[in-house]
C-alpha positions as CSV (number, residue, x, y, z in Angstrom):
1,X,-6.9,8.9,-13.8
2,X,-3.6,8.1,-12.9
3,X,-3.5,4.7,-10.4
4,X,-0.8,4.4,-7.7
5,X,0.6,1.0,-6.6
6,X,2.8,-0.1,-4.0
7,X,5.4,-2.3,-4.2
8,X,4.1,-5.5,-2.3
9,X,6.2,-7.8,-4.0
10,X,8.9,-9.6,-2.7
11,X,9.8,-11.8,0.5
12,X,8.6,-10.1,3.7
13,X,11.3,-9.1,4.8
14,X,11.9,-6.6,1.6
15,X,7.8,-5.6,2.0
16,X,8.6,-5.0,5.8
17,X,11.2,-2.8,4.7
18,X,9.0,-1.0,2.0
19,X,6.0,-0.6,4.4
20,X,8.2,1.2,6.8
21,X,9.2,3.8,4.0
22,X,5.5,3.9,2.9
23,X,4.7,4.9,6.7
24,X,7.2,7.5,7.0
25,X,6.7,8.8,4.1
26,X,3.0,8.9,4.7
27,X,2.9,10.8,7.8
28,X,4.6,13.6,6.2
29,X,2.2,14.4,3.4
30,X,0.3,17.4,3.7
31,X,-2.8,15.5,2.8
32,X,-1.9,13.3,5.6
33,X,-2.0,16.3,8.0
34,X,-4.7,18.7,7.0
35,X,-7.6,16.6,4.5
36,X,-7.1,13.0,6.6
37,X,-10.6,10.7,7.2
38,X,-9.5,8.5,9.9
39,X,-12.9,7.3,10.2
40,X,-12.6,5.9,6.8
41,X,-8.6,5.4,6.7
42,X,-7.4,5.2,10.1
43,X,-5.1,7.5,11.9
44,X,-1.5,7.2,12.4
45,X,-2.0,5.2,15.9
46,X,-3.9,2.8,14.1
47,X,-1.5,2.5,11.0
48,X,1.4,2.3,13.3
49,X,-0.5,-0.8,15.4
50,X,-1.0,-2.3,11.9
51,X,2.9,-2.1,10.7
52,X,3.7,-3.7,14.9
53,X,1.7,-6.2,14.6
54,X,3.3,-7.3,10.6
55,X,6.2,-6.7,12.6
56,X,5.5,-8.9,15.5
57,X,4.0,-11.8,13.5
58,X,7.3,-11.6,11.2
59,X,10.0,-11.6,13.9
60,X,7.6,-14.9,15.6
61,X,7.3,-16.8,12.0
62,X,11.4,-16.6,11.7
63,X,11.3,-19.3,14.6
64,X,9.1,-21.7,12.4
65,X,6.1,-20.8,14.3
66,X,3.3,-22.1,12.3
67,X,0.6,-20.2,14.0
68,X,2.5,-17.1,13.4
69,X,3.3,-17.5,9.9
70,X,-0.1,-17.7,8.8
71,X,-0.7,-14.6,11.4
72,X,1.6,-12.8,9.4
73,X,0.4,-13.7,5.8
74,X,-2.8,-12.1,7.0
75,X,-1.4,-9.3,8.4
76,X,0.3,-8.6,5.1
77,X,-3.1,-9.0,3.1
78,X,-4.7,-6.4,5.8
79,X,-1.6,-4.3,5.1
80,X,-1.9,-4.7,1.5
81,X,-5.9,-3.4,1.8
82,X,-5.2,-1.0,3.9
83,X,-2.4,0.4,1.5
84,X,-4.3,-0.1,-2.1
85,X,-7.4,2.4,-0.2
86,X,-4.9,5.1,0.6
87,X,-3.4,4.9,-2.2
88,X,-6.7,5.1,-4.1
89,X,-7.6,8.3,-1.7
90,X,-4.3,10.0,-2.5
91,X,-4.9,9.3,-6.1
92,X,-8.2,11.1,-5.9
93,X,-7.4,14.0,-3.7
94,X,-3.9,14.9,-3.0
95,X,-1.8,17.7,-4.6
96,X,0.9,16.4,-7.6
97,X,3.3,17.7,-4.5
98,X,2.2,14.9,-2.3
99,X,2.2,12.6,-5.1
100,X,5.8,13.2,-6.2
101,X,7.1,12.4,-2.4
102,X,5.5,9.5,-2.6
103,X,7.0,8.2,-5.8
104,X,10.5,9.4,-5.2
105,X,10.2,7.4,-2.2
106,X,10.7,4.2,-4.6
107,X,8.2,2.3,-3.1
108,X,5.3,3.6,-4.8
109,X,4.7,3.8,-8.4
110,X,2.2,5.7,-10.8
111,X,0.5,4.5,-13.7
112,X,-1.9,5.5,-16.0
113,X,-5.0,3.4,-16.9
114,X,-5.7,3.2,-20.7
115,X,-9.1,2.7,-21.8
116,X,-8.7,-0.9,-23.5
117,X,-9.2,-1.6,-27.3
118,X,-11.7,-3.9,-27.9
119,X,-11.5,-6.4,-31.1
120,X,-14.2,-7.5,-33.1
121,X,-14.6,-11.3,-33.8
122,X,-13.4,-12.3,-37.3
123,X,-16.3,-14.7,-38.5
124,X,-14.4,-17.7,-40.0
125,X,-15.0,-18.3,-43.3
């Protein structure tokens, strides 16, 4: 199976930037618009509060605001799990179409998992 993964790296100001591609580009997939469990994934009001409120906490943390820092830092980790679930859905369930438009949106990235080798213990002589 091949495993998608966001590009979370970075100060916040690049992952704000990302997450606001990731969003757009979201909203536009057909899988986003016809197969969609917003029971399980939320729908695009709910998304949308998420990315304001990252938003919100990031503009009040650039005063210094220590409250609002670590507000943001969990925003971003909610962000992150939110992100990682979709991704895992799409991964699953969406056409190669919808997975191309994500890629080529150069925040997202695919790669395959590789069933790892094990090694056998050399006993020491």
């Amino acid at each position: 199976m091949e495993e998608l993964k966001f590009n979370s790296t970075g100060p916040d100001a690049s992952y704000l930037a990302n997450i606001n591609i990731f969003f757009a580009t979201l909203f536009t997939l057909a899988i986003f618009k016809d197969r969609w469990h917003e029971d399980k994934l939320g729908s695009q009001s709910f998304l949308q509060k998420a990315l304001d409120w990252f938003k919100q906490m990031f503009q009040g943390g650039l005063t210094g605001n220590r409250v609002q820092i670590a507000a943001r830092r969990e925003a971003r980790k909610g962000l992150n799990v939110m992100i990682q679930k979709i991704l895992y859905y799409i991964a699953i369930f969406a056409d190669e179409g919808d997975i191309q438009v994500l890629i080529s949106s150069g925040v997202v990235t695919k790669k395959s998992r590789k069933a790892r080798r094990s090694t056998k213990a050399v006993p020491a002589t």
